[in-house]
N, C-alpha and C positions, 0 to 999 in steps of 0.2 A: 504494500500500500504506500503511496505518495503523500508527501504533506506537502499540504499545498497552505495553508497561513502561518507558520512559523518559519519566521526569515523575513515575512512580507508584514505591509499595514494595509489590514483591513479595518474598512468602520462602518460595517454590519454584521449585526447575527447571522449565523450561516444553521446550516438544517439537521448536519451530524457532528460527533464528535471524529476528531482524526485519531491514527492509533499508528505505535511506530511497535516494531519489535521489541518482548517483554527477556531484560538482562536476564543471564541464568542465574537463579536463587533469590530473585524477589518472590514474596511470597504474599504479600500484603500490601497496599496502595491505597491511602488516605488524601480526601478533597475535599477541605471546608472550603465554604463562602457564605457570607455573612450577609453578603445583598442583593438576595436572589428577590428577583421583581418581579408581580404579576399585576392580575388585576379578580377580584371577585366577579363571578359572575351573575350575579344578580343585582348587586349596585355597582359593578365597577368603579369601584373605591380599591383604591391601589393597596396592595398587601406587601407586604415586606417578609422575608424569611427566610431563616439559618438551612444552608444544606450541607449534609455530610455524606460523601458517596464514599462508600467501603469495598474493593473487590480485589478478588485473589482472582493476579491474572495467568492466565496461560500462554498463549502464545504471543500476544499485544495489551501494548500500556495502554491507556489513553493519553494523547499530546494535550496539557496543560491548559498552552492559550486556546487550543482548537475548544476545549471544557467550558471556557469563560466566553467565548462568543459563541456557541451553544446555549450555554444560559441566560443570555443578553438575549435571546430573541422569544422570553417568557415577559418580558416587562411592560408589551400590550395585548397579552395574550389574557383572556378571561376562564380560571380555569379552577377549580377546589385544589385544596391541598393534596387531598387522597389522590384524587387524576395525576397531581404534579410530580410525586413520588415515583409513583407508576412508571410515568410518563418518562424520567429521568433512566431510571433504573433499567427500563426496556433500552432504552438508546444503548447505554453501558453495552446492556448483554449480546443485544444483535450486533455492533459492531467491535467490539473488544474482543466478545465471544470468551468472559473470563469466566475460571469456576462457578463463581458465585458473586453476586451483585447484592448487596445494603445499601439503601438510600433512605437516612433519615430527616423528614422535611418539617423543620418548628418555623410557624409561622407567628408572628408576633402578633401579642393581645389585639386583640380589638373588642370593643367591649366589654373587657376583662378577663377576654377565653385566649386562652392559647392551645394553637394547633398542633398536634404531633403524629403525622404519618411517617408510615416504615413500611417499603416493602422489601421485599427478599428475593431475592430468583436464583433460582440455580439451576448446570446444566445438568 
């Protein structure tokens, strides 16, 4: 697989994550972000919220910046937490194609509630 944004400026969200060949003896790969952007769907009122993507990869890492302009193209997207999770997690899997995929998605209070999706996937 080719990468095609790292090395380059891009300045748009693009639609997948990129993925380079995974070193031998990584076992574990950790990706917080703190300013993951959506929008509620039913007032589209802007949500804000922590993501943590966890996966044991196999054959390919996921490339970083390709991660972050990935998740830049959720900031006017109208969508629940639960879906967002999902949403993340499946990208992971179909392209990375690592063991196992954790995406925990905390979205911050609003109203006083705070959100906490988790999904799992494994091959």
């Amino acid at each position: 697989m080719e990468l095609t944004v790292l090395g380059n400026t891009v300045r748009h969200a693009i639609d997948h994550v990129e993925v380079f060949p995974a070193p031998t003896g990584i076992t574990t790969v950790t990706f917080t972000n703190d300013e993951l952007n959506s929008m509620c769907p039913v007032t589209e009122q802007p949500d804000l919220s922590t993501v943590v993507i966890e996966y044991a990869p196999d054959e390919w890492c996921v490339e970083s910046k390709s991660l972050k302009l990935y998740l830049w193209g959720f900031r006017d997207r109208a969508v629940f937490a639960e879906a967002l999770a999902v949403e993340i997690a499946t990208e992971v899997m179909n392209t990375a194609q690592p063991h196992s995929v954790t995406v925990t998605l905390t979205q911050r209070p609003r109203g006083g509630i705070e959100v906490r999706a988790v999904s799992h996937l494994e091959r």
